[in-house]
C-alpha positions in Angstrom: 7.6 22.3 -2.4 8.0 18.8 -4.0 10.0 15.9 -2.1 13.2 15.6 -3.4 14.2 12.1 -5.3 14.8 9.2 -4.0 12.5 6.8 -1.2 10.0 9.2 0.3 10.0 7.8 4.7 8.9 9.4 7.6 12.5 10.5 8.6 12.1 12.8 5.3 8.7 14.0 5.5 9.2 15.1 9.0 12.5 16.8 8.2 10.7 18.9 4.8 7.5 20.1 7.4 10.0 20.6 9.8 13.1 22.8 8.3 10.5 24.5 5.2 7.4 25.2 8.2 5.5 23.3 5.6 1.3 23.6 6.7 -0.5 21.6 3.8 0.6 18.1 2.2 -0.5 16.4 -0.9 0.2 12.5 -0.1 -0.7 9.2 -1.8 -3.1 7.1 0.3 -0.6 4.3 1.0 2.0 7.0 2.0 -0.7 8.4 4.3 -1.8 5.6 6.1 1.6 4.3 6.4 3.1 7.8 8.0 -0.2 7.9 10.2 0.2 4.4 11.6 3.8 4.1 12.3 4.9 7.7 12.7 2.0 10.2 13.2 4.1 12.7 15.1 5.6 14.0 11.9 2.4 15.6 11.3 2.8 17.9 14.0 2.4 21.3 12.6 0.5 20.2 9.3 -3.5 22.3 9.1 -4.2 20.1 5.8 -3.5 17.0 4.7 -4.7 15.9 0.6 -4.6 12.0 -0.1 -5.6 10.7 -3.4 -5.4 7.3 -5.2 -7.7 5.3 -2.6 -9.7 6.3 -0.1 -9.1 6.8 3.3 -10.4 4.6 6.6 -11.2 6.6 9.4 -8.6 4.6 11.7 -5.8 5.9 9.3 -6.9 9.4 10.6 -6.9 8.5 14.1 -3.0 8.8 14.4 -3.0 12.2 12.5 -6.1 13.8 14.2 -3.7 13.3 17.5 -1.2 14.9 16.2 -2.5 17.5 14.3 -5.8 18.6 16.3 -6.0 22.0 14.4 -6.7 20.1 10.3 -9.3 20.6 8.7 -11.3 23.1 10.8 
């Protein structure tokens, strides 16, 4: 699934995982780390999570580890 046009916010991403039972997401770092800070509870239900274009601190991923306890393992 690709997000449809337009400004890509938490209010959307939450919304795609949610109504499509989406599992996996391919997000730019900035996207990431902004989702993971200021909304991390729309990563409930996500088992992977790809970032590219910068690397990722490990306090972005503290937010999202909460949430989504299951990634990655």
């Amino acid at each position: 699934m690709i997000a449809p046009p337009g400004e890509l916010d938490e209010e959307v991403v939450r919304r795609m995982i949610t109504e499509h039972g989406v599992t996996a997401v391919f997000l730019t770092t900035g996207l990431f780390r902004m989702l993971a800070q200021e909304s991390p509870e729309c990563f409930a239900g996500i088992r992977e999570v790809w970032t590219g274009g910068d690397s990722v601190r490990r306090r972005d991923c503290a937010g999202f580890s909460r949430r989504a306890p299951g990634a990655g393992r």
